[in-house]
C-alpha positions as CSV (number, residue, x, y, z in Angstrom):
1,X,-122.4,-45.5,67.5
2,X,-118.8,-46.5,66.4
3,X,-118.9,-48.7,63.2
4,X,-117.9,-52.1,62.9
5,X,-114.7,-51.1,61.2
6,X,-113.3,-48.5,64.0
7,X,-114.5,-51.6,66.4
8,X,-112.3,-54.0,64.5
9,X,-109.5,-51.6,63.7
10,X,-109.1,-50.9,67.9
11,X,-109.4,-54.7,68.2
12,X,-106.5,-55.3,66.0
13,X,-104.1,-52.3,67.5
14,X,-104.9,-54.2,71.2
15,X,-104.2,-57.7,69.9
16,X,-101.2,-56.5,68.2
17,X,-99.8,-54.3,70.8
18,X,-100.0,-56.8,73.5
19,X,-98.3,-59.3,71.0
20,X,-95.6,-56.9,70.8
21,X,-95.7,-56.0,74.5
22,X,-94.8,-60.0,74.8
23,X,-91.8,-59.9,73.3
24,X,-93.2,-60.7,69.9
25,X,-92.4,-59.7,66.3
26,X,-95.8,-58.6,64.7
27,X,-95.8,-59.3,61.2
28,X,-93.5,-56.6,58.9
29,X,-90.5,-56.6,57.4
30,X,-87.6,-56.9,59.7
31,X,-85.0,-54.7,59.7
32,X,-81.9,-55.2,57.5
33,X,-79.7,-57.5,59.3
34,X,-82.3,-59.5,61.4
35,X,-84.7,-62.4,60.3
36,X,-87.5,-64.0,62.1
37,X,-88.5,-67.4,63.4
38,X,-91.3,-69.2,65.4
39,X,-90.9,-68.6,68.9
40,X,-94.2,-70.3,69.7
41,X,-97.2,-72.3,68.2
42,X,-100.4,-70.9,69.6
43,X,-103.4,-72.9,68.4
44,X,-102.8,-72.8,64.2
45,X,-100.9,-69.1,64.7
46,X,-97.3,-68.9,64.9
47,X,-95.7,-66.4,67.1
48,X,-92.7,-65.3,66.2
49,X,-89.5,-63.7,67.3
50,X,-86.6,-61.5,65.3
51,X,-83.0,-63.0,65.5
52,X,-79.8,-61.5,63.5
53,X,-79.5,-62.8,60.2
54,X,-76.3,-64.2,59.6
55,X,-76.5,-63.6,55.7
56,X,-76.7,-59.7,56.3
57,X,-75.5,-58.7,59.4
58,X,-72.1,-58.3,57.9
59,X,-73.6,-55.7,55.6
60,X,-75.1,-53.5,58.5
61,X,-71.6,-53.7,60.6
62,X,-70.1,-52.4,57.0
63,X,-72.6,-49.5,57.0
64,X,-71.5,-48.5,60.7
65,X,-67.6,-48.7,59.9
66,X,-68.1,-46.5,56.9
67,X,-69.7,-44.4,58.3
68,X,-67.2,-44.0,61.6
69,X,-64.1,-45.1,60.2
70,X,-64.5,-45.4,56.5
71,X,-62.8,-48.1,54.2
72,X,-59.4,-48.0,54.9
73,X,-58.6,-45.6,52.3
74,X,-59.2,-42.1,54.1
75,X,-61.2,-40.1,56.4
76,X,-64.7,-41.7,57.5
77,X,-67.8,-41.3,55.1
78,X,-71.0,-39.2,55.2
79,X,-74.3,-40.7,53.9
80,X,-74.4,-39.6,50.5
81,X,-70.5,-40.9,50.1
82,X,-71.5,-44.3,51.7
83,X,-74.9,-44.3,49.1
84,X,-72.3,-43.9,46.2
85,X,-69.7,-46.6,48.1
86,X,-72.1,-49.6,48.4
87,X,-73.8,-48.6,44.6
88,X,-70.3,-48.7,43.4
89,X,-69.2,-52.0,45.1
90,X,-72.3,-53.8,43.6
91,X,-74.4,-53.9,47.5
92,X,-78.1,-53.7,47.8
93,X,-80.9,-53.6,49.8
94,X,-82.7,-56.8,49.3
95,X,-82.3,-56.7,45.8
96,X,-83.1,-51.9,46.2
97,X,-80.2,-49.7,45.8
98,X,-79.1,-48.3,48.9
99,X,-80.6,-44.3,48.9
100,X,-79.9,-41.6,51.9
101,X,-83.0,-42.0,53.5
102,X,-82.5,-45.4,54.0
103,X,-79.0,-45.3,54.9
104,X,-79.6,-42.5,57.8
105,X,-82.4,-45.1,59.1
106,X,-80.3,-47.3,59.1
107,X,-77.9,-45.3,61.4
108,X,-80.2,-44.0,63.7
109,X,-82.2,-47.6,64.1
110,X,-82.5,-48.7,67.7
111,X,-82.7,-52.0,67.0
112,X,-79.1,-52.9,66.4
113,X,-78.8,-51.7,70.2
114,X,-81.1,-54.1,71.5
115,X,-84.1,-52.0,71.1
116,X,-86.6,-52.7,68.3
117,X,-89.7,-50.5,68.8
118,X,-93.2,-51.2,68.1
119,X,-95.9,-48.7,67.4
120,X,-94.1,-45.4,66.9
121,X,-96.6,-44.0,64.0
122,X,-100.4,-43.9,64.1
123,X,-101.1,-46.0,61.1
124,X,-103.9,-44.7,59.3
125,X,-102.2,-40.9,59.9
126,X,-98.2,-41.9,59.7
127,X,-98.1,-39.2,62.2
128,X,-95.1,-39.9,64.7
129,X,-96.4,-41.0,67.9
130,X,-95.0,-39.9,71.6
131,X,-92.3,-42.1,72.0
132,X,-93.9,-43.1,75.9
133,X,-96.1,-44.4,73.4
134,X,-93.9,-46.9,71.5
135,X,-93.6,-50.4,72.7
136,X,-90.1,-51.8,72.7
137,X,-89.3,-55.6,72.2
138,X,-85.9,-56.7,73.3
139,X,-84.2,-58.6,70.5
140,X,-80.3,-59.5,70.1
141,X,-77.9,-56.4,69.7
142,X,-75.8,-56.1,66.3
143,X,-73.9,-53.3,67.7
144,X,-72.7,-52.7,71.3
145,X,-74.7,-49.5,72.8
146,X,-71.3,-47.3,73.2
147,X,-71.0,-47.9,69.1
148,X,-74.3,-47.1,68.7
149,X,-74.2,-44.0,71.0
150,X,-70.6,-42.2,69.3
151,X,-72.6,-42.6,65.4
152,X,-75.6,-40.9,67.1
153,X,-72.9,-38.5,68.6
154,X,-71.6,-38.0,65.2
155,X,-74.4,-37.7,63.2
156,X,-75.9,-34.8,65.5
157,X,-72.2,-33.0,65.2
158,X,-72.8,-33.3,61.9
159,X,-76.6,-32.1,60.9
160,X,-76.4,-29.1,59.1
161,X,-79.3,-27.3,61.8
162,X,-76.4,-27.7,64.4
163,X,-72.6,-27.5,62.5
164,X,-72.5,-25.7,59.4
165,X,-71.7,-28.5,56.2
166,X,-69.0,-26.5,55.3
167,X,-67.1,-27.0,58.7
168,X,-67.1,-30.6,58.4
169,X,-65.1,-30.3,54.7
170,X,-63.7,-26.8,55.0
171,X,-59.3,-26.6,54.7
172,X,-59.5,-23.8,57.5
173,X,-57.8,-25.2,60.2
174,X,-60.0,-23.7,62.9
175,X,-63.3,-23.2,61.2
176,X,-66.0,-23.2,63.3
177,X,-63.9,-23.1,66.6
178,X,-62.5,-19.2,65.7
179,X,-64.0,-16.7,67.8
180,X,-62.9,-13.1,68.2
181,X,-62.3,-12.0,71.5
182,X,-61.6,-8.4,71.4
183,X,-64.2,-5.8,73.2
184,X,-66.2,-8.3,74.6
185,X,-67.2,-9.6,70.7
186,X,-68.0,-13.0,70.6
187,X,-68.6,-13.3,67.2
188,X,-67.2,-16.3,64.8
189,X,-63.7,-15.9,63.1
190,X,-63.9,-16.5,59.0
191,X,-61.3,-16.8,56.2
192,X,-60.7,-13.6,54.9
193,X,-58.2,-13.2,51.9
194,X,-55.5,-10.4,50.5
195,X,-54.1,-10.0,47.2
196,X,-55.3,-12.7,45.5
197,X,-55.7,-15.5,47.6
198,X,-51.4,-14.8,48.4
199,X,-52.6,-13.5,52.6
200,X,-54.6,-15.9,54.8
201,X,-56.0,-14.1,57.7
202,X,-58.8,-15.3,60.4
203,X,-61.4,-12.0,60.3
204,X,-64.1,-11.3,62.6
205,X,-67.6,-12.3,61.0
206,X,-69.1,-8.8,62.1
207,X,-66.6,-7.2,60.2
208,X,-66.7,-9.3,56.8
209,X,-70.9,-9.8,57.0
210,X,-72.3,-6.3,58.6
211,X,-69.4,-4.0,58.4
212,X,-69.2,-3.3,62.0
213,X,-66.0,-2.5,63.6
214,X,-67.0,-2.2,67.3
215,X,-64.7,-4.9,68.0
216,X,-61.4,-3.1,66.2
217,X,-62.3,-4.8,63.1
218,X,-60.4,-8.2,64.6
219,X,-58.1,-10.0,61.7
220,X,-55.0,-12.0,62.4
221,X,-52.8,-14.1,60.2
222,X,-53.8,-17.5,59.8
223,X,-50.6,-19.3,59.2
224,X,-49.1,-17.9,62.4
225,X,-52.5,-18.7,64.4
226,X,-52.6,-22.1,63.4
227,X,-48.8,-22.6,64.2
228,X,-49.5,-21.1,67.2
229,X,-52.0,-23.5,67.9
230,X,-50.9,-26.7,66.7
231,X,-47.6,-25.6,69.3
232,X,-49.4,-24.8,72.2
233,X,-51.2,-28.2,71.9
234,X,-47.9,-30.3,70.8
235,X,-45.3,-28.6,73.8
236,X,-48.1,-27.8,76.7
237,X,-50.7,-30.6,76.5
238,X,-49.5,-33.3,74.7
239,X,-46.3,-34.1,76.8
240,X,-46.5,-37.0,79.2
241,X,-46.0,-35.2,82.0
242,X,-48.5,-32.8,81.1
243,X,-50.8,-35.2,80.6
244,X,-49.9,-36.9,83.4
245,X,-50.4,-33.8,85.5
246,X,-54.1,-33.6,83.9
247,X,-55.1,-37.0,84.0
248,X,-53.4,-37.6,87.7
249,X,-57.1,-39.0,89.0
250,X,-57.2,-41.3,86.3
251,X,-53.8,-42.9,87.2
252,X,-54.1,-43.7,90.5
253,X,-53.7,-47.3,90.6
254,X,-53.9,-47.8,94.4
255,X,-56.3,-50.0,96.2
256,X,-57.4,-46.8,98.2
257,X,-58.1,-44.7,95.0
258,X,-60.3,-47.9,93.6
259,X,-62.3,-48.0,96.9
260,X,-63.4,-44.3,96.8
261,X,-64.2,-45.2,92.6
262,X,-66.4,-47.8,94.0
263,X,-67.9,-45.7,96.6
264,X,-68.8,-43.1,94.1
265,X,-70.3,-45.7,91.7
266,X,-72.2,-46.9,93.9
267,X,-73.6,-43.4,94.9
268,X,-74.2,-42.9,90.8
269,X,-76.0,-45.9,90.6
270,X,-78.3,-45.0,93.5
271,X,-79.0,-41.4,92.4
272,X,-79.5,-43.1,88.5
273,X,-82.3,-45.1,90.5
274,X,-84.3,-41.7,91.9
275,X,-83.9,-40.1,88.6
276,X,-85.4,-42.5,86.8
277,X,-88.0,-43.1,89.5
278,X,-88.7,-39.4,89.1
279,X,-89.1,-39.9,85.4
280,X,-92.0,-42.5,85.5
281,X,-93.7,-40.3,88.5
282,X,-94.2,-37.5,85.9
283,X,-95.4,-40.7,83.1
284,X,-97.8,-41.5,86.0
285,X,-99.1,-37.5,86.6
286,X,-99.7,-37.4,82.7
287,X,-101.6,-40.9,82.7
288,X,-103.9,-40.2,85.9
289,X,-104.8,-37.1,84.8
290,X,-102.7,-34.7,87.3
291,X,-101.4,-33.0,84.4
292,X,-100.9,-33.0,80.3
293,X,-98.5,-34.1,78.3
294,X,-97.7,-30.5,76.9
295,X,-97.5,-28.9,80.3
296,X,-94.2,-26.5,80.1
297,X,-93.2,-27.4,83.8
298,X,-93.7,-30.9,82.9
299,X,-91.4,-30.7,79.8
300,X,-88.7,-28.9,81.6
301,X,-88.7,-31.1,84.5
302,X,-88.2,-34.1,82.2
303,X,-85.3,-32.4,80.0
304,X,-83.6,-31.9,83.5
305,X,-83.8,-34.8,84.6
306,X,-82.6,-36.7,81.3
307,X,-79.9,-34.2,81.3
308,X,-78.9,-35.5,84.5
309,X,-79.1,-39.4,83.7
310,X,-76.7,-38.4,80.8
311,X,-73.9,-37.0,83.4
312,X,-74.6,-39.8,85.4
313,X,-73.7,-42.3,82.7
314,X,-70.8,-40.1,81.4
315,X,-69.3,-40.2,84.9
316,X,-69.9,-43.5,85.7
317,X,-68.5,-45.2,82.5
318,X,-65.5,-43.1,83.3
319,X,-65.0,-44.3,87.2
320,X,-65.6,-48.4,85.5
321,X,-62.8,-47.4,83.5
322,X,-60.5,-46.0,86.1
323,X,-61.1,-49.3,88.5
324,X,-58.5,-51.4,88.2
325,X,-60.1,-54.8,87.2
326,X,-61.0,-52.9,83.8
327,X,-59.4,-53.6,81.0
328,X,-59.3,-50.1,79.4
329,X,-58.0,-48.8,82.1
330,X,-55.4,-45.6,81.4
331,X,-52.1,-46.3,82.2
332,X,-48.7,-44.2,82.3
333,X,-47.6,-46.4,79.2
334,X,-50.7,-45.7,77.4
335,X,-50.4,-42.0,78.2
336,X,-46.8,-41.6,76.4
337,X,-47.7,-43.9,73.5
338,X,-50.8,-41.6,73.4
339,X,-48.7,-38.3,73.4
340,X,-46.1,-39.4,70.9
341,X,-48.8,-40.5,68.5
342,X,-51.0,-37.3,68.9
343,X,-48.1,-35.0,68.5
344,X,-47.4,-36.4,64.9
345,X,-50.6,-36.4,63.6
346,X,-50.8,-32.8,64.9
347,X,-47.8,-31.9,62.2
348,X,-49.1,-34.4,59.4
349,X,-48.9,-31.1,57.2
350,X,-49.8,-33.8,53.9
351,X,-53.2,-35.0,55.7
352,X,-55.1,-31.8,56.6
353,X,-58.2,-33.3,57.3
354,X,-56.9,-35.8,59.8
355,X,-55.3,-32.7,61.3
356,X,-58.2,-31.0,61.6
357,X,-59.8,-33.4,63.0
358,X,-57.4,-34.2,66.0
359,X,-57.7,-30.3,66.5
360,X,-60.8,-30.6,66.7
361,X,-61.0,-33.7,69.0
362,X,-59.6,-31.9,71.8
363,X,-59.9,-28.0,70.9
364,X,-63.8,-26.4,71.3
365,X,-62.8,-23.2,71.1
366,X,-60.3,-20.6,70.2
367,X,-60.5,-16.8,71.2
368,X,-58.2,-14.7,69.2
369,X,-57.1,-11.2,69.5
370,X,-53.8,-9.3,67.5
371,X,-52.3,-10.0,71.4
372,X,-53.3,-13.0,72.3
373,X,-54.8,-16.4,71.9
374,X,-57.4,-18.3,74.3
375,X,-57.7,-22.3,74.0
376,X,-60.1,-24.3,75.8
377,X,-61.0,-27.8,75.8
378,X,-62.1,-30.5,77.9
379,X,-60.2,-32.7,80.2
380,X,-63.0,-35.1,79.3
381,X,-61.6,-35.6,75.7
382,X,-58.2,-36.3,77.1
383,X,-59.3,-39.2,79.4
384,X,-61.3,-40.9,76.0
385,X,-58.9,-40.5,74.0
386,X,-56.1,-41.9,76.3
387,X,-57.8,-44.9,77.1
388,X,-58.2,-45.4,73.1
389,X,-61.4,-43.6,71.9
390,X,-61.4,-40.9,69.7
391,X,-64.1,-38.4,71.3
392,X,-66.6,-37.7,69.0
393,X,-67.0,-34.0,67.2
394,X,-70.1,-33.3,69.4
395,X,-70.5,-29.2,68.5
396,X,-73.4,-26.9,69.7
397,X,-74.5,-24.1,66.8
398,X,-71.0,-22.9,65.3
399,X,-72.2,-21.8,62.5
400,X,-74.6,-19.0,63.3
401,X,-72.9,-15.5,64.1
402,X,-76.1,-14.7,66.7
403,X,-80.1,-15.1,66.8
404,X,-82.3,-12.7,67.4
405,X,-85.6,-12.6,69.2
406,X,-88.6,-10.9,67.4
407,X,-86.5,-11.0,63.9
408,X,-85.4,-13.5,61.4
409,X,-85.9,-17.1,62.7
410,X,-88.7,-16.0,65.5
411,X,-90.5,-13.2,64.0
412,X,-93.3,-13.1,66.8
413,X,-92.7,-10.4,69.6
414,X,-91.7,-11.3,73.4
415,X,-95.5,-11.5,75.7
């Protein structure tokens, strides 16, 4: 028999969840930059809401421009630089100091998207529920979801489990976008130095780490690859016509080009629909029974079909912008202004940062040989950048030379 406790306790989590499932704020401590109020008077219980609190909402905006443009005075700031920022310009937390933990929250909270979440830890465990388990209450949105969605595009270019720390910091023009490309080695380019720090040269990480020369023992001067570079982005891509050439889709302004933008919208919006139907058929399998929640097909259906709802969104925010009745909208004008700028941050020779972050921007990889260099980008950081967004620095594992099964990080043989 269950005791009265675990009887009361299961009462409580049903009456609080479907408070929360109405649209209701259940009793803790909002998050910074909200407040709550009485939505409703029940009987002698109040039920109350969570609206943005005039008082600190400036504070949270603050954290987010830090963090994705910094103060004013240089290059944007990582957590522990905005920690030491708001201690050092006298801000708190409701009366705390400010700490990484809570600044990262902070960043990666829902909420000022619209999306305050109930329920996502067991509370007698703090265990981390499923999040099909969370509850989420609609309140009003601090940030617009396309801010929101470039810092969470940011922060995972930026966890050390993904892009090395040093890449983020490092002088090396091309660190963590180096790779040498001679005998089919795919391995990542690093600084190597001669006589004393005087010679610069990019050096295959085999060859400075292992020793092996299989690949020729790759190294090439860094000063001339990084001119090299820097002039095969100025004079080939960043001319108008060039970019002109490139973007061509984007700048056709005629009625016929916005009806087929319209026609393929419409088509993304439909196929958005079965997606996400197919999503809440695989909820339903799990809930009835049909399968469990830790089912590998299951999994790696779901993956695919979120992967697919984020093309869908890519392409279709891209199509709005093309339409003519949208303001952001690239234009020939906006495509020389955008050339003429880009070109002289790429020789800012005083600001090597900034430089290597506008490399960056556009570059995700560079093969090098003693012969010959290989640049690849996407056309997709072109189009965001033209219509005035900076694409974020969205990397994949740079920072590791190779993995290998059965050793190392997955010690347990292949079945």
């Amino acid at each position: 028999m269950p005791r009265s406790s675990e009887i009361n306790a299961e009462q409580v989590k049903v009456v609080m969840s479907a408070n929360a499932e109405a649209g209701f704020h259940n009793g803790s401590a909002p998050p910074l930059g909200y407040r709550t109020y009485v939505a409703e008077r029940r009987g002698k219980k109040d039920k109350k809401k969570l609206e943005i609190d005039p008082a600190e909402r400036p504070l949270v905006e603050l954290i987010f421009r830090l963090y994705m443009e910094g103060d004013g005075t240089g290059e944007p700031l990582g957590i522990g630089s905005i920690v030491k920022w708001l201690r050092e310009h006298g801000y708190t937390h409701r009366s705390q100091h400010f700490h990484t933990g809570l600044i990262y929250a902070i960043l990666t909270r829902e909420t000022y998207a619209g999306r305050h979440y109930y329920g996502c830890r067991n509370s007698r465990t703090n265990e981390a529920r499923p999040r099909e388990e969370w509850i989420e209450v609609k309140v009003p949105a601090i940030l617009s979801e396309e801010r929101f969605q470039a810092v969470q595009q940011r922060l995972k270019a930026r966890n050390p489990h993904i892009a090395a720390p040093r890449s983020h910091t490092s002088p090396v023009l091309l660190s963590g976008i180096g790779r040498c490309g001679c005998n089919g080695c795919i391995s990542t380019m690093m600084l190597m130095t001669g006589k004393g720090g005087k010679y610069r040269y990019y050096a295959c990480s085999n060859r400075r780490k292992k020793g092996d020369l299989s690949c020729g023992g790759n190294n090439v001067p860094m000063d001339k690859v990084d001119d090299a570079v820097v002039s095969a982005l100025e004079k080939r891509l960043f001319q108008p016509e060039r970019l002109k050439a490139l973007l061509g889709e984007m700048l056709d302004a005629s009625d016929a080009a916005d009806a087929d933008r319209r026609k393929r919208l419409a088509v993304l919006r439909t196929e958005e629909t079965e997606v996400n139907q197919s999503i809440r058929a695989l909820f339903m399998m799990v809930e009835s029974g049909v399968t469990t929640p830790d089912d590998p097909f299951l999994k790696e259906r779901l993956a695919t079909l979120k992967l697919r709802l984020s093309g869908i969104a890519e392409e279709a925010v891209s199509l709005e912008r093309q339409i003519g009745a949208k303001g952001g909208r690239i234009t020939p004008e906006k495509v020389e202004r955008f050339a003429e700028a880009i070109r002289a941050r790429l020789r800012d020779a005083d600001d090597s940062q900034v430089r290597r972050r506008y490399v960056r921007a556009f570059v995700g990889e560079v093969v090098m040989t003693r012969e010959r260099l290989i640049i690849r980008g996407p056309n997709r950081a072109l189009e965001l950048a033209a219509a005035g967004e900076m694409p974020a620095d969205d990397r994949v594992r740079t920072f590791m030379s190779d993995w290998r099964t059965r050793r190392d990080s997955n010690p347990r043989p292949r079945r």
